[in-house]
C-alpha positions as a Markdown table, in Angstrom:
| # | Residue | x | y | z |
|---|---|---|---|---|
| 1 | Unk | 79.6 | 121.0 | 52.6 |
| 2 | Unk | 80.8 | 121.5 | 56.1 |
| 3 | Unk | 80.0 | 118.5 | 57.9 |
| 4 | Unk | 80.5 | 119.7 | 61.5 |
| 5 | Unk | 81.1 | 122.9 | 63.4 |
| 6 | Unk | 80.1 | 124.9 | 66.2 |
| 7 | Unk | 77.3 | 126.9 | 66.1 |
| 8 | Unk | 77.2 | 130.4 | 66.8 |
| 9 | Unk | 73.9 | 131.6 | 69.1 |
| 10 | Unk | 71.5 | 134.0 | 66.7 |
| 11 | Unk | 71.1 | 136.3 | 69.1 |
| 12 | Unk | 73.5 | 137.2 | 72.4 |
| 13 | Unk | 70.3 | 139.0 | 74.1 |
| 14 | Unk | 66.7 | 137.5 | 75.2 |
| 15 | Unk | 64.7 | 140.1 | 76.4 |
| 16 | Unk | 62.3 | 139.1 | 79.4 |
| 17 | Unk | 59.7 | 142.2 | 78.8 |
| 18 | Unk | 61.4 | 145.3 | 79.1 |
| 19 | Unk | 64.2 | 143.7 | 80.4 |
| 20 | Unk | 67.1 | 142.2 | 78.4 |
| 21 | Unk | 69.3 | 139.7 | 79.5 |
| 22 | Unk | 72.7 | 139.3 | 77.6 |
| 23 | Unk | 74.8 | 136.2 | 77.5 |
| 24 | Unk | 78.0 | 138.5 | 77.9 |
| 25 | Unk | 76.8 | 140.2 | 81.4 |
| 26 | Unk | 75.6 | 136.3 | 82.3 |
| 27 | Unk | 79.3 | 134.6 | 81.7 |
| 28 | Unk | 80.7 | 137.5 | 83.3 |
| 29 | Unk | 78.5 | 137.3 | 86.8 |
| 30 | Unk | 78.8 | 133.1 | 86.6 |
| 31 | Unk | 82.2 | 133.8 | 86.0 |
| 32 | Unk | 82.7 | 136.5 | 89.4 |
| 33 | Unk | 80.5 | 133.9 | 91.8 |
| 34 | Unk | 82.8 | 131.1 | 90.8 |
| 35 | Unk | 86.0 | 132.9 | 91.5 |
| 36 | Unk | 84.6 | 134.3 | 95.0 |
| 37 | Unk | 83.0 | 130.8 | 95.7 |
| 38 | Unk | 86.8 | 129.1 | 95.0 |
| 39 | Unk | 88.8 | 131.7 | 96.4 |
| 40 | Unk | 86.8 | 131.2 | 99.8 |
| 41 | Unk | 87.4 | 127.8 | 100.1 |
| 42 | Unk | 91.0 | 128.1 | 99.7 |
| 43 | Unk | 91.2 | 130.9 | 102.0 |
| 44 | Unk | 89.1 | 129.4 | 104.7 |
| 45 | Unk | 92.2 | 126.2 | 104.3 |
| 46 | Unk | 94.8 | 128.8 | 104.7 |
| 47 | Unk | 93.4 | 130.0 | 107.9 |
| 48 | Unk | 91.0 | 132.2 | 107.0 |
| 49 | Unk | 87.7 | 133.3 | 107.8 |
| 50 | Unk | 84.7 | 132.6 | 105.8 |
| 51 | Unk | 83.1 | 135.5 | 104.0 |
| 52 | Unk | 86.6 | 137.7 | 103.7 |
| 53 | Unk | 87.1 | 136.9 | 99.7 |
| 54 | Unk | 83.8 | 138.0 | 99.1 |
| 55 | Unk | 84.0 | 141.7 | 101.2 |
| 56 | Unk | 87.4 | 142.2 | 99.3 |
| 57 | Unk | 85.8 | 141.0 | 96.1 |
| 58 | Unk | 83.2 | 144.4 | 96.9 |
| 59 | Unk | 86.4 | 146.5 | 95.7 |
| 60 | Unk | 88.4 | 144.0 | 93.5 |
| 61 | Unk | 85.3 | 143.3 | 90.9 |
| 62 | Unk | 83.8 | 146.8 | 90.2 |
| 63 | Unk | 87.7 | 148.2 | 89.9 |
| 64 | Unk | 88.3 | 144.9 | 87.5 |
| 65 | Unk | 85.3 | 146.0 | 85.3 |
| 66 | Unk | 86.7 | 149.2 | 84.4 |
| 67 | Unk | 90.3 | 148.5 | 84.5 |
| 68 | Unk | 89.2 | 145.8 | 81.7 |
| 69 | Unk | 87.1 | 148.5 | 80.0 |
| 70 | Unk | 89.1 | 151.2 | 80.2 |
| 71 | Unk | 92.1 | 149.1 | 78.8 |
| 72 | Unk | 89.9 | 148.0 | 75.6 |
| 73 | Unk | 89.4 | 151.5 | 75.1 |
| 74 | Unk | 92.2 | 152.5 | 75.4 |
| 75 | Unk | 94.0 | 150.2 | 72.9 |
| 76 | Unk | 91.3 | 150.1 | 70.2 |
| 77 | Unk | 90.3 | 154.0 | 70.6 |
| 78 | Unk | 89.8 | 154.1 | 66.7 |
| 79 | Unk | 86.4 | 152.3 | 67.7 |
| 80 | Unk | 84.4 | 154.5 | 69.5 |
| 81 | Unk | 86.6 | 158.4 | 68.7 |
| 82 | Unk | 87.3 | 157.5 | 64.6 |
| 83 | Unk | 85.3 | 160.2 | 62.5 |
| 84 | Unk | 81.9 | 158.3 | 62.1 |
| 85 | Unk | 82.0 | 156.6 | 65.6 |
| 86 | Unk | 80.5 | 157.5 | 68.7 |
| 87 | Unk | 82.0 | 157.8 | 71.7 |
| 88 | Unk | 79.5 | 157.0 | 73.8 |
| 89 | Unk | 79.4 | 153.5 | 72.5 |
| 90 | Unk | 82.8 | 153.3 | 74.6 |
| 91 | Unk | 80.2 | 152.8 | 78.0 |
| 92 | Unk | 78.1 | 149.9 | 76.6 |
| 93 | Unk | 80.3 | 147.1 | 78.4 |
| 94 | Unk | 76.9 | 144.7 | 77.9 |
| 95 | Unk | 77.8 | 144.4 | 73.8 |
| 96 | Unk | 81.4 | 142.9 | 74.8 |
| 97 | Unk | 85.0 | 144.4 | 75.4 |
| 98 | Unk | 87.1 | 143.8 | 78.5 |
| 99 | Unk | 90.6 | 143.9 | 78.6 |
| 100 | Unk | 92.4 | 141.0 | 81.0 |
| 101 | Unk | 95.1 | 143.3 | 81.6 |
| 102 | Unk | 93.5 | 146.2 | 82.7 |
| 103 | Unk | 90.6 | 144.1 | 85.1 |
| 104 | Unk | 93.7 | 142.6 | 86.8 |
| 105 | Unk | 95.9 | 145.5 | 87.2 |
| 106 | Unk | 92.7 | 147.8 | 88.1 |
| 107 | Unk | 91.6 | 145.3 | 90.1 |
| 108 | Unk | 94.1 | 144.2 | 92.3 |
| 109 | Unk | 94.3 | 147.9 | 93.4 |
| 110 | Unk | 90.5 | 147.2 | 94.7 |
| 111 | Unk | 91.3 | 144.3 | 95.9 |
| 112 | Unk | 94.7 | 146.3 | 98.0 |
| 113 | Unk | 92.1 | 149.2 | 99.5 |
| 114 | Unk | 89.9 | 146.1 | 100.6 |
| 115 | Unk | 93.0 | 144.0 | 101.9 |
| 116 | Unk | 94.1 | 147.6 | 103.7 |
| 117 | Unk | 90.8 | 147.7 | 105.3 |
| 118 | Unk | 90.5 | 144.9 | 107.1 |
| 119 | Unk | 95.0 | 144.6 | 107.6 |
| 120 | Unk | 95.3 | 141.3 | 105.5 |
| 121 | Unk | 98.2 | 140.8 | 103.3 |
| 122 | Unk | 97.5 | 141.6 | 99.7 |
| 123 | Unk | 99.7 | 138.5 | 98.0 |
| 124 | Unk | 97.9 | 136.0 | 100.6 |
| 125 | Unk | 94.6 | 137.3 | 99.3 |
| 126 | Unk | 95.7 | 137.2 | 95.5 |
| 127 | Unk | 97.3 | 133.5 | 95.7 |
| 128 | Unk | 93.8 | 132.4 | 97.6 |
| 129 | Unk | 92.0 | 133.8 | 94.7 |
| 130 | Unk | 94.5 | 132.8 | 91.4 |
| 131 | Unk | 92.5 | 129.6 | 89.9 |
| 132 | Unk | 89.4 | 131.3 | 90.7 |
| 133 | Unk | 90.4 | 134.2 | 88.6 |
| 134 | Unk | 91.5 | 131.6 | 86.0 |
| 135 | Unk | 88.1 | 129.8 | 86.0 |
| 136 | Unk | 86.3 | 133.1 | 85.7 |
| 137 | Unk | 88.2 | 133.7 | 82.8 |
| 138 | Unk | 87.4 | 130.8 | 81.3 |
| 139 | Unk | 83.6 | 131.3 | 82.1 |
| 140 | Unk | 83.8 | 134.6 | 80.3 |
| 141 | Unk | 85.2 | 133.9 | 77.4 |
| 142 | Unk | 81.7 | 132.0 | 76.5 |
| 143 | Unk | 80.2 | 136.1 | 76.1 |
| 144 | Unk | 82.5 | 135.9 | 73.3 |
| 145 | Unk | 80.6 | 133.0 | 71.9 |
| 146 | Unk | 77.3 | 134.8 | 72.6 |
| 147 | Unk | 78.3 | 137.8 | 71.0 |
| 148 | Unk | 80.1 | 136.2 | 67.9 |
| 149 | Unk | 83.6 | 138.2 | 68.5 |
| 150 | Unk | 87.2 | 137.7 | 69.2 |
| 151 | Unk | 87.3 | 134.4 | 66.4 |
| 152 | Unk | 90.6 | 133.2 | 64.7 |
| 153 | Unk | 91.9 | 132.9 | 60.8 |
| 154 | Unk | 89.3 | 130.6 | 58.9 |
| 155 | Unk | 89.6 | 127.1 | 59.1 |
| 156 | Unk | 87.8 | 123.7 | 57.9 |
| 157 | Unk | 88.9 | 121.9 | 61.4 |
| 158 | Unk | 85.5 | 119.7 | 62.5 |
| 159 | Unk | 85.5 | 121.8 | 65.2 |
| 160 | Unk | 85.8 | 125.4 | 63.5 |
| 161 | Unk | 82.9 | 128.0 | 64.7 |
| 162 | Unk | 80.5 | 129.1 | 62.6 |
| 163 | Unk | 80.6 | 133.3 | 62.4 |
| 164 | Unk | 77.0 | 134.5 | 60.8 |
| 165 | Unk | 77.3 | 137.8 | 59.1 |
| 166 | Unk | 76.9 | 140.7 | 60.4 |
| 167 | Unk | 78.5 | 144.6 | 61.6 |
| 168 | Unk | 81.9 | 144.3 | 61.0 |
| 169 | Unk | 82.1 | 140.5 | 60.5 |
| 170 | Unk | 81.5 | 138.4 | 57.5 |
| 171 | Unk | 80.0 | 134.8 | 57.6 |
| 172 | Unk | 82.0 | 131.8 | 57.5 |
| 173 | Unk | 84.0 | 129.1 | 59.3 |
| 174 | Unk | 87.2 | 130.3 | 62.3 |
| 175 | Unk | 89.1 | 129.1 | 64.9 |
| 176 | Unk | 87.1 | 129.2 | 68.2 |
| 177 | Unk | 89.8 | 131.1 | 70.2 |
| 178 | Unk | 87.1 | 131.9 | 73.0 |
| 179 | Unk | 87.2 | 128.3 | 73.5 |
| 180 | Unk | 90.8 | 128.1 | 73.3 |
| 181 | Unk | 91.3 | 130.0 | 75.7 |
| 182 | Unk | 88.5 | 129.1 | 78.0 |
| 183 | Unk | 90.0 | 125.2 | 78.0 |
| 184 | Unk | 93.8 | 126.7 | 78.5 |
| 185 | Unk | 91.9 | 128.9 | 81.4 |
| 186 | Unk | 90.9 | 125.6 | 83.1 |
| 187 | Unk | 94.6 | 124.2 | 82.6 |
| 188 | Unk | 95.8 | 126.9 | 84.2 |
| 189 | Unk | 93.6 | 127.1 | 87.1 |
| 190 | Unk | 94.6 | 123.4 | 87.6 |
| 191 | Unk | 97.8 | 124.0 | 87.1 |
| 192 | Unk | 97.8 | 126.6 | 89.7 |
| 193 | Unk | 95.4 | 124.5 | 92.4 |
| 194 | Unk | 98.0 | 121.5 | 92.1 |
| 195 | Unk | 101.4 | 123.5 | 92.2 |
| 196 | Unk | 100.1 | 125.1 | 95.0 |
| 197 | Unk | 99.4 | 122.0 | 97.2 |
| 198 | Unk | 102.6 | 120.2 | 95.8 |
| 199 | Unk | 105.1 | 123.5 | 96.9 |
| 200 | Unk | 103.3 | 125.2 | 99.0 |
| 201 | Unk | 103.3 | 128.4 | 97.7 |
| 202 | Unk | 103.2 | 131.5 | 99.1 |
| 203 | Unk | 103.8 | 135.2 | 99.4 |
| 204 | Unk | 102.0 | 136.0 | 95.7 |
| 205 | Unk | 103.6 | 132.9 | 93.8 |
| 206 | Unk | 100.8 | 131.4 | 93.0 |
| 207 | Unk | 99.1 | 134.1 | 91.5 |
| 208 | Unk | 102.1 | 135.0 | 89.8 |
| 209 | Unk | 102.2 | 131.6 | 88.5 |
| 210 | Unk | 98.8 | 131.6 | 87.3 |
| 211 | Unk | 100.1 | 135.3 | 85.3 |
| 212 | Unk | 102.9 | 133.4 | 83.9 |
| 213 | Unk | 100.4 | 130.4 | 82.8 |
| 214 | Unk | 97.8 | 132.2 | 81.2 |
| 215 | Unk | 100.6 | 135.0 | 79.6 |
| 216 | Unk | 102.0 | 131.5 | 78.1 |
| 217 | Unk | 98.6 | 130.8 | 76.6 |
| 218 | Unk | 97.4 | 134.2 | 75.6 |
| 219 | Unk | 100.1 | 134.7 | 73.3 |
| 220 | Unk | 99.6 | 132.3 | 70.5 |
| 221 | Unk | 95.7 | 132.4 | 70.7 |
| 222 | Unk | 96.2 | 135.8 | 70.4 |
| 223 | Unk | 98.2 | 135.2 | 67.2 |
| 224 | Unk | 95.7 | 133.7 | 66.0 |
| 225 | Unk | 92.9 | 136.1 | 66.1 |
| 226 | Unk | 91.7 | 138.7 | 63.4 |
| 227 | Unk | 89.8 | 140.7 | 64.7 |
| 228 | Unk | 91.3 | 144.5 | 64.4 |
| 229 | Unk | 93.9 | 145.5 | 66.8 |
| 230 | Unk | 97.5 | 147.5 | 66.9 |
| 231 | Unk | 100.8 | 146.1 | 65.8 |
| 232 | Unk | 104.5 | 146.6 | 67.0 |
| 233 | Unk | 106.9 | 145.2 | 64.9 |
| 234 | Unk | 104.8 | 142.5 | 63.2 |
| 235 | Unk | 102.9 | 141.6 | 66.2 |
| 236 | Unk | 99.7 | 142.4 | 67.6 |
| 237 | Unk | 99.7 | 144.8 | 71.0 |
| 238 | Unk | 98.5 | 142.0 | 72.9 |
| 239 | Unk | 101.4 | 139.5 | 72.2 |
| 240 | Unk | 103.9 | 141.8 | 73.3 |
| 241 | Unk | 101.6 | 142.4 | 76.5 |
| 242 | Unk | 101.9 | 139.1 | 77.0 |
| 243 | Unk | 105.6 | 138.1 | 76.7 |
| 244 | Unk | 106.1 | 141.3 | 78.9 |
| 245 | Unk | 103.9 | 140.2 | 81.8 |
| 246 | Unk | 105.3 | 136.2 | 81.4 |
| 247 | Unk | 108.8 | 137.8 | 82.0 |
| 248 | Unk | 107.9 | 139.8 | 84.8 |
| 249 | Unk | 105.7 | 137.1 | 86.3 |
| 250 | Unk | 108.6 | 134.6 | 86.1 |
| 251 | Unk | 111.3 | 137.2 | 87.6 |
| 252 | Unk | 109.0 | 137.5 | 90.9 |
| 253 | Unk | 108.7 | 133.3 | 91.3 |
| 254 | Unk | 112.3 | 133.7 | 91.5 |
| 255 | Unk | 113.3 | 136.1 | 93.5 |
| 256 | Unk | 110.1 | 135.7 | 95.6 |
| 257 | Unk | 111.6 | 132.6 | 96.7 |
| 258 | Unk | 114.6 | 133.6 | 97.4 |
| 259 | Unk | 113.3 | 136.4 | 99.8 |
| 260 | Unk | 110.8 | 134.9 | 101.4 |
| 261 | Unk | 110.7 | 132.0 | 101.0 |
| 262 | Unk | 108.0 | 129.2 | 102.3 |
| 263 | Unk | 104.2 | 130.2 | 103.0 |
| 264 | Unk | 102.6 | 132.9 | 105.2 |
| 265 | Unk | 101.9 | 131.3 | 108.8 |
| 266 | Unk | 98.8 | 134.2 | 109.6 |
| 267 | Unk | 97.3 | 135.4 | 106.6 |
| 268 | Unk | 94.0 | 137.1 | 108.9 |
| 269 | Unk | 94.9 | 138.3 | 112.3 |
| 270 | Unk | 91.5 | 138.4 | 113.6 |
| 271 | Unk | 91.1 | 134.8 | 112.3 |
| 272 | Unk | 94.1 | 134.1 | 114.4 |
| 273 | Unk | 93.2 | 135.7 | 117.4 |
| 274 | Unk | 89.5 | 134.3 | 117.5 |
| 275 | Unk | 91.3 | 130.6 | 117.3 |
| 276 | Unk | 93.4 | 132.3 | 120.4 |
| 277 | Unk | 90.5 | 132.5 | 122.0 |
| 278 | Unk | 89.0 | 129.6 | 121.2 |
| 279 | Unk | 91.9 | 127.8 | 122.8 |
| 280 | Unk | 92.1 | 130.0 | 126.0 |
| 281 | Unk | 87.8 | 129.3 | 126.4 |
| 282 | Unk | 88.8 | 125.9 | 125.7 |
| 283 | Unk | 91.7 | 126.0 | 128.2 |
| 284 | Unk | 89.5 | 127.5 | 131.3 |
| 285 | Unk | 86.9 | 125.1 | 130.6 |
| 286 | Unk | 89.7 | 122.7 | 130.7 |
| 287 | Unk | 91.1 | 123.8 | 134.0 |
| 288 | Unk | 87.5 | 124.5 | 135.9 |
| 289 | Unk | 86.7 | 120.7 | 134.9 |
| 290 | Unk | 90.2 | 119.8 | 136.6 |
| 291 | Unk | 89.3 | 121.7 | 139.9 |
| 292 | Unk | 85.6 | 120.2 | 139.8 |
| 293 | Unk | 87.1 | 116.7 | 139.2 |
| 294 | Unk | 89.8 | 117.8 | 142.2 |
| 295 | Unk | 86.9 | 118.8 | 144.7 |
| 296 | Unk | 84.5 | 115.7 | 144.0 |
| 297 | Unk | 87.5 | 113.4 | 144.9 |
| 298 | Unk | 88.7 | 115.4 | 148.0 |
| 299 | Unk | 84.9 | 115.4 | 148.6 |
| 300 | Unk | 84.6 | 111.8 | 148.0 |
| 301 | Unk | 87.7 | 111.5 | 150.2 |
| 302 | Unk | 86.6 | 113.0 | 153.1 |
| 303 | Unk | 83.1 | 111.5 | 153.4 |
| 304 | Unk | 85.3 | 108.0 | 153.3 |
| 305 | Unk | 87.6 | 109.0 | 155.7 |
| 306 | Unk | 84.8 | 109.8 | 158.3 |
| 307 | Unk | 82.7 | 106.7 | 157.4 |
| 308 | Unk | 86.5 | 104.9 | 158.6 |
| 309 | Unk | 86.6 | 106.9 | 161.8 |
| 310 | Unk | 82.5 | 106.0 | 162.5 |
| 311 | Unk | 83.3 | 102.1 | 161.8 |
| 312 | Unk | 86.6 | 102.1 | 164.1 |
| 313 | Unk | 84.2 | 104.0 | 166.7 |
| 314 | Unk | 81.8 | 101.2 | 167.0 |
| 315 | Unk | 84.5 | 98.2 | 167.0 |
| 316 | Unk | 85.9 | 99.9 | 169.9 |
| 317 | Unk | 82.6 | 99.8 | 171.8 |
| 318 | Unk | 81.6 | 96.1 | 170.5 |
| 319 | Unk | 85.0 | 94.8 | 172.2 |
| 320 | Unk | 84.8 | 96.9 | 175.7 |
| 321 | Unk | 81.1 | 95.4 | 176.0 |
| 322 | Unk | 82.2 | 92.0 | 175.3 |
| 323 | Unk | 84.9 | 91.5 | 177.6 |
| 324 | Unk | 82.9 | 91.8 | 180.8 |
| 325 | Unk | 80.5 | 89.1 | 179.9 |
| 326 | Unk | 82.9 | 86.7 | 179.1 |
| 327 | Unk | 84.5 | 87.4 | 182.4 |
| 328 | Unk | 81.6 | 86.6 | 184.2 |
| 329 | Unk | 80.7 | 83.4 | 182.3 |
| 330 | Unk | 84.2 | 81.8 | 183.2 |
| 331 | Unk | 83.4 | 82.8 | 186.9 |
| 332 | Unk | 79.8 | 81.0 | 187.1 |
| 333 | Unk | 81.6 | 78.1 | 185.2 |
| 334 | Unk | 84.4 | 78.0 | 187.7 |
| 335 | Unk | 81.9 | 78.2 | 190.7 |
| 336 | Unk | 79.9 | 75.4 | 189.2 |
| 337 | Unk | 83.2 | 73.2 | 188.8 |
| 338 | Unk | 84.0 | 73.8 | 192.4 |
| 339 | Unk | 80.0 | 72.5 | 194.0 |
| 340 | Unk | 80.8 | 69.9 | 192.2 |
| 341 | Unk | 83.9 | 68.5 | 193.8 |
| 342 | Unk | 82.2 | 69.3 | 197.0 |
């Protein structure tokens, strides 16, 4: 008797009327609104303007989607063009299917056009938006859950997911590698949030950081899984993906910083000029205070130096009229000295 586990969810679809709503499409949108959200805030700190992850994010996301669907169909063909199969099953994204390599590489040539468009460097933009991508990821991997997919090799761990029976998947007790990854995801994102503020990394490091990170992860979870896929010497496709990438993400850490080294100063233009601004509007205000101050004191001196001239007006009248009647009290006193005598 198995004594603890995970439960798998007996449906991944509740249907509100006519409507359904999937747990794959929800962990997916949580997971986009999260990365946009993140990736705002850190652009915003590296100067920035508010709103500019999200317009890029227009192109980015729907070029991600099918970049990741087109690579998942790509590399397991046999599921939807096998005799017995049908193709068109190769459009329902909603029952599960995305490729990581393919959303990325798809979508950072979105996320290029909408970088282009408004004359923003495209690495600036990607290391803003790394540990969002990262949490995303980790969000996602929860449709994987919903839709019972994308388990390990069977296991008795306490913390092994229980698979219910059904197409092309028989009941029993796996490694939960959604939920390895999704916890590695979060690592990385860290990982990524912290390098970043500790090195100060720029010019695409930090996304190519977060590449290396998550390459580092992917390829033993992905080891670990049995669900069908194409092998190369022993290995599944998506190992060798993943070495490849680590390499190639490593190589540009090192000669990025060699070549340019440090962290973009502008990474928006127009949010540079508007703080231009800003500072000139500030400035003139600055200066028209000055000359305001400047006339109120000559203003202040003036008034002053007239009320000086009116006072020394009136001492100079006060002493001419005083001198004549002291004159003529010393003569009546000196004419009443004199009757006296007599």
């Amino acid at each position: 008797m198995d004594l603890a586990y995970i439960p798998s969810p007996s449906t991944g679809v509740i249907h509100l009327g006519p409507i359904p709503l999937r747990g794959y499409a929800f962990c997916i949108i949580i997971g986009v609104f999260v990365a946009v959200w993140l990736g705002n805030k850190r652009w915003i700190a590296r100067g920035g303007t508010a709103g500019t992850v999200a317009d890029i994010a227009v192109w980015a996301v729907p070029f991600g989607l099918v970049g990741g669907r087109l690579y998942h169909v790509i590399t397991d063909y046999q599921l939807y063009f096998s005799e017995g199969e049908d193709w068109v099953d190769a459009f329902k994204i909603w029952e599960g299917g995305l490729g990581i390599w393919g959303a990325i590489a798809l979508g950072a040539v979105g996320a290029w056009i909408g970088c282009r468009r408004r004359g923003i460097p495209l690495p600036a933009y990607a290391d803003a938006i790394a540990p969002g991508i990262a949490l995303a990821q980790a969000i996602g991997r929860w449709g994987n859950w919903f839709n019972q997919e994308l388990y390990g090799k069977p296991t008795d761990l306490p913390w092994a997911l229980k698979i219910t029976a059904g197409a092309n998947r028989e009941a029993g007790l796996y490694h939960p590698t959604f939920l390895y990854e999704s916890l590695w995801c979060i690592g990385v994102a860290l990982l990524v949030i912290w390098a970043d503020r500790r090195f100060k990394l720029g010019h695409g490091r930090a996304f190519a950081l977060y590449v290396a990170a998550y390459c580092a992860g992917r390829a033993w979870i992905e080891y670990m899984r049995v669900d069908e896929a194409h092998h190369i010497l022993g290995l599944r496709l998506n190992v060798w993906t993943a070495i490849i990438v680590f390499v190639l993400a490593v190589v540009y850490i090192v000669v990025s910083s060699k070549v340019r080294p440090g962290r973009e100063e502008i990474v928006e233009p127009k949010a540079d000029k508007g703080d231009k601004a800003d500072k000139a509007d500030k400035g003139d205000k600055a200066d028209e205070a000055d000359k305001a101050e400047g006339a109120d004191k000559a203003e202040d001196a003036d008034k002053a130096e007239k009320a000086g001239d009116a006072d020394g007006a009136s001492g100079d009248a006060d002493g001419e009229g005083d001198a004549p009647a002291d004159g003529a009290a010393k003569d009546g006193a000196g004419n009443g000295a004199g009757a006296g005598g007599r």
